[in-house]
C-alpha positions in Angstrom: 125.2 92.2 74.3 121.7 91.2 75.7 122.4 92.6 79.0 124.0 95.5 77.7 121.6 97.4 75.2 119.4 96.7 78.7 121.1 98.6 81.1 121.9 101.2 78.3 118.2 101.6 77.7 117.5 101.4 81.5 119.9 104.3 82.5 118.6 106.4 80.0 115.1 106.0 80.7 116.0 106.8 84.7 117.2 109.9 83.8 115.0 110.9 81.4 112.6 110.1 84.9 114.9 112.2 87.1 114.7 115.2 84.4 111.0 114.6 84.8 110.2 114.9 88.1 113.0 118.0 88.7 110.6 119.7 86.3 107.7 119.0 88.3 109.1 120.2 91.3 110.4 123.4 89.6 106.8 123.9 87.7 105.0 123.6 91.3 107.5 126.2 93.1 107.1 128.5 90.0 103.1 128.0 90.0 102.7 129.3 93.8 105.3 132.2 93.4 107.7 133.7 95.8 108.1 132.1 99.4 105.6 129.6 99.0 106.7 126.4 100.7 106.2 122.8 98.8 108.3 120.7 101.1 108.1 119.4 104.6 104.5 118.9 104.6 105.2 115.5 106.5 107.3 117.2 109.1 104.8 120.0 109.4 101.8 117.8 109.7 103.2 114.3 111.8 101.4 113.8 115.1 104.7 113.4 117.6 104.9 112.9 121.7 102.7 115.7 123.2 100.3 116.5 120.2 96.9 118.1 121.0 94.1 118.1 118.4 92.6 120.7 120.3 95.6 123.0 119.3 95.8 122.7 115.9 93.8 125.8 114.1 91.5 123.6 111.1 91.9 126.7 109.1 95.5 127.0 109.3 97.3 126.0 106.3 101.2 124.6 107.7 104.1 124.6 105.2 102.4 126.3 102.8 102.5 130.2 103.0 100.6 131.0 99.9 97.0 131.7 99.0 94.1 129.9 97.4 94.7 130.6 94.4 99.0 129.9 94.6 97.5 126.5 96.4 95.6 125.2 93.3 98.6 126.2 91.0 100.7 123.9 93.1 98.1 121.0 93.3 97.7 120.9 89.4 101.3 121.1 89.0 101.9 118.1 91.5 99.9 116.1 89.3 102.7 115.0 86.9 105.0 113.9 89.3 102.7 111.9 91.6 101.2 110.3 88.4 104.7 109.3 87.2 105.8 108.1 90.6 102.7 105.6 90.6 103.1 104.7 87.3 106.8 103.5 88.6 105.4 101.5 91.3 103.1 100.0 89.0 106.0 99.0 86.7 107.8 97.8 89.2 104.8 94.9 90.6 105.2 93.9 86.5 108.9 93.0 87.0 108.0 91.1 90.6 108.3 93.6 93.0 105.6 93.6 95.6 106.1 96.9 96.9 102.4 99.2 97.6 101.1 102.2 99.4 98.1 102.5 101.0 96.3 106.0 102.2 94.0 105.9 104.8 91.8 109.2 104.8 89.2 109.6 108.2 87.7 112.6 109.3 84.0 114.2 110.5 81.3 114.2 108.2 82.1 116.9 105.4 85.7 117.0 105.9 86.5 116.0 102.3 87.3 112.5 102.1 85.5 112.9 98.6 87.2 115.2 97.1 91.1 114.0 98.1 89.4 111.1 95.6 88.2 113.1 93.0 90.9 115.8 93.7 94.0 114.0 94.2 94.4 110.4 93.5 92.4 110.2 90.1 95.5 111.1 88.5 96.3 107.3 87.9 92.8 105.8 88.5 94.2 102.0 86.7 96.6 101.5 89.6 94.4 102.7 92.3 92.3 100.4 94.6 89.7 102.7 96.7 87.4 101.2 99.1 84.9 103.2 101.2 84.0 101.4 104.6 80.1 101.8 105.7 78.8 99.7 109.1 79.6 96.3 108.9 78.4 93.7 106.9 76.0 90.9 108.6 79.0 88.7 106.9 81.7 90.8 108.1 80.4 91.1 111.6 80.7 87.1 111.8 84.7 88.4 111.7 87.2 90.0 113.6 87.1 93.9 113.3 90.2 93.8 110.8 89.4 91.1 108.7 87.4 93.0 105.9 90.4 95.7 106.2 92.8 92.8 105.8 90.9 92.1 102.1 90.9 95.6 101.1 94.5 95.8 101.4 96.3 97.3 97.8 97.8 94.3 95.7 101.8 94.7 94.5 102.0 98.4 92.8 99.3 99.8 93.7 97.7 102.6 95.4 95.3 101.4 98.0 92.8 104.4 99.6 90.7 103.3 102.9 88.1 106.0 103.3 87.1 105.5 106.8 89.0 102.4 107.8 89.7 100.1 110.8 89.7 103.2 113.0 86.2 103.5 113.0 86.4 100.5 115.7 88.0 103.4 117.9 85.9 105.6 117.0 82.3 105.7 116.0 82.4 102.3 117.8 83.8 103.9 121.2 81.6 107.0 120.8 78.2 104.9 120.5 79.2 102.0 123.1 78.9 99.5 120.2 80.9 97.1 122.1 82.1 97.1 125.7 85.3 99.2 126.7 87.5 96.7 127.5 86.9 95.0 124.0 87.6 98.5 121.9 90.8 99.7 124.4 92.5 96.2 122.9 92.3 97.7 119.4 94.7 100.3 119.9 97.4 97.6 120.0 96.2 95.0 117.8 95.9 97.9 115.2 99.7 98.9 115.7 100.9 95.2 115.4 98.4 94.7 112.1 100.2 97.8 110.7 103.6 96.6 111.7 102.5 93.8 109.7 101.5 95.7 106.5 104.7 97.6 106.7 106.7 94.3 106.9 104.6 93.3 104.0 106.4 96.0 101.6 103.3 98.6 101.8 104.1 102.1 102.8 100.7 103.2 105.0 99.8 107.2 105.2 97.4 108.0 107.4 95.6 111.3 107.2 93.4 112.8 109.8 91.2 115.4 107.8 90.8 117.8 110.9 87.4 120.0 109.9 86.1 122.4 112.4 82.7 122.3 113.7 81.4 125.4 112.4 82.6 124.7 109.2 81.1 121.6 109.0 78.1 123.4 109.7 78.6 125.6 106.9 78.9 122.5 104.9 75.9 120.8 105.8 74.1 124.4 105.1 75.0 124.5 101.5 73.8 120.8 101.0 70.6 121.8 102.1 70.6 124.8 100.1 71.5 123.5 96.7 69.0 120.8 95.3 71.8 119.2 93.6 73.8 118.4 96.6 70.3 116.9 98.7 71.7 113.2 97.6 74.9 114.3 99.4 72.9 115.2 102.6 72.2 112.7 105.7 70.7 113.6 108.4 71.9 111.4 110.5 75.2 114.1 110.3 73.0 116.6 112.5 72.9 114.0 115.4 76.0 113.0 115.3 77.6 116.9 115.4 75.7 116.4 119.2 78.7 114.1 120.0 81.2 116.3 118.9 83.5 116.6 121.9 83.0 112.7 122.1 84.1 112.5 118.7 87.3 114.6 119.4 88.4 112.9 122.2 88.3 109.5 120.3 90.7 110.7 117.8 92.9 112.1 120.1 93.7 109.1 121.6 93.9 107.4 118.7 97.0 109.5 117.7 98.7 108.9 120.8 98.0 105.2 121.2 98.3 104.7 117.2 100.8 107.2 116.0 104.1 105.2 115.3 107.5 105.6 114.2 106.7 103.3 111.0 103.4 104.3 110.8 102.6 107.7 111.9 99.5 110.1 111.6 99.4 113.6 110.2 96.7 115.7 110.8 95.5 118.0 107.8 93.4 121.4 108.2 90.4 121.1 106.6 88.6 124.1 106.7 90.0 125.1 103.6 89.7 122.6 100.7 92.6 123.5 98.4 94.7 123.2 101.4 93.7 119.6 102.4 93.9 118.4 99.2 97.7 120.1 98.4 98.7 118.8 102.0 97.7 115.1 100.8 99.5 115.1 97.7 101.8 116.4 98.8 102.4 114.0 102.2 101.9 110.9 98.9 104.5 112.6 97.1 106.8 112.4 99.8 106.4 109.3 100.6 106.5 107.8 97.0 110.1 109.8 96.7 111.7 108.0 99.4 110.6 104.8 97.7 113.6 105.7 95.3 111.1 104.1 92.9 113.2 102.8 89.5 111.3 101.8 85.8 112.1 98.1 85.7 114.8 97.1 83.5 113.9 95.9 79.9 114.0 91.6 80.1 114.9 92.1 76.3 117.4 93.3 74.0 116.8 96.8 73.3 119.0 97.4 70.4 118.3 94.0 68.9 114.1 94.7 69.1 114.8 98.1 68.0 116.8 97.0 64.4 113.4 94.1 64.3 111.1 96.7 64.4 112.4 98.8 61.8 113.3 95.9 59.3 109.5 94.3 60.1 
């Protein structure tokens, strides 16, 4: 009877999940209005054989056909769904499962690895594990270049986000001469085989280039400069840096051709437009948490028995 009242309880809660998320979905396509387009954003957006950086317009906004304003509607209304879909992956690490995602966000300066934070992922802040990567640590420099990524990885149900990550050893490291060529052309491989690795590991990886034009970026930079309460936000070691620019691009594009797998692929996200970037991440997350076919754990009780205790206590 144990097992029974259970699997009753667990069925019904799954669809009661399922009846969920259909709403969301429905809410989202409502919220944007006619033609708008909240599916695909993986297709739309995964770096494949042949891609060019150079070619992809960081204004353009790909699988979506609506406005600002259509945009926002569809990023609020996304909310619920993503927030239940962690929640599942959370219940499922109580009931043993080991099973994690992690997002890794890079991009220039400006490009908005902040706000897919504050934006985006802050719908389930308890099962999130964010860590932001600055230069290396005297004590992490003693290490390999993957062995403080290695501790930062998410734990069983959560969401793990890497802004900046173990690409800047590709890129800020190739684009200085921090180390010699020959040691930073090795990383291209070792970082596929440590992903392979993390995939084995039952952690789904998203990784999101937040592709920001330069003029934009300038634009940026401008308001910081212009409003006193974004000063704290301002470096200016981003004004020497936008000097390497073409360095900069360069580096990422062969990053997505050496590092853009079948299990772990890229996607490059316009940036020039802030509602976009942050829709296209959620979105690209929700995509990948559905085909998780994540479940709510069955009950290790009787339900029906703990439900007549309740009411008699």
């Amino acid at each position: 009877m144990g097992k029974k009242g259970s699997k009753k309880g667990s069925d019904k809660g799954r669809k009661k999940a399922e009846k969920k998320a259909r709403k969301a979905a429905e809410a989202a396509a409502a919220a944007v209005g006619e033609g708008a387009i909240l599916n695909g954003f993986a297709d739309a957006l995964r770096v494949g054989k042949g891609f060019v950086l150079a070619d992809v317009d960081p204004s353009s906004t790909p699988a979506f056909d609506g406005g600002k304003s259509g945009g926002e509607a569809a990023l609020a209304a996304g909310e619920s769904e993503l927030g239940d879909l962690l929640e599942r992956l959370w219940a499922e690490s109580t009931a043993g499962a080991s099973r994690s995602v992690l997002l890794v966000v890079q991009g220039m300066d400006t490009s908005g690895k902040g706000g897919i934070m504050r934006h985006v992922v802050s719908v389930n802040p308890e099962g999130v594990k964010a860590t932001a990567f600055k230069a290396p640590s005297d004590e992490e420099r003693k290490h390999d270049f993957l062995w403080r990524i290695e501790r930062a990885l998410p734990g069983p149900g959560q969401l793990g986000v890497f802004d900046r990550s173990h690409y800047e050893d590709v890129l800020v490291v190739r684009v200085h001469d921090l180390v010699p060529e020959e040691v930073w052309r090795k990383r291209y491989a070792q970082i596929n085989a440590f992903e392979r690795e993390v995939e084995r590991s039952g952690t789904q990886v998203v990784k999101v280039m937040l592709h920001l034009s330069k003029d934009e970026q300038r634009a940026r930079l401008q308001e910081r400069l212009d409003r006193p309460d974004k000063h704290w936000k301002y470096n200016p070691g981003d004004v020497d840096e936008r000097s390497r620019w073409l360095d900069y691009m360069e580096a990422y594009q062969t990053a997505l051709d050496k590092c853009s797998t079948v299990g772990s692929p890229w996607y490059v996200v316009p940036a020039d437009r802030k509602w976009y970037a942050r829709l296209a991440v959620q979105q690209l997350l929700l995509e990948a948490l559905r085909e998780m076919h994540l479940q709510w754990p069955d009950a290790d009780f009787d339900v029906e028995v703990e439900k007549r205790r309740l009411s008699e206590s």
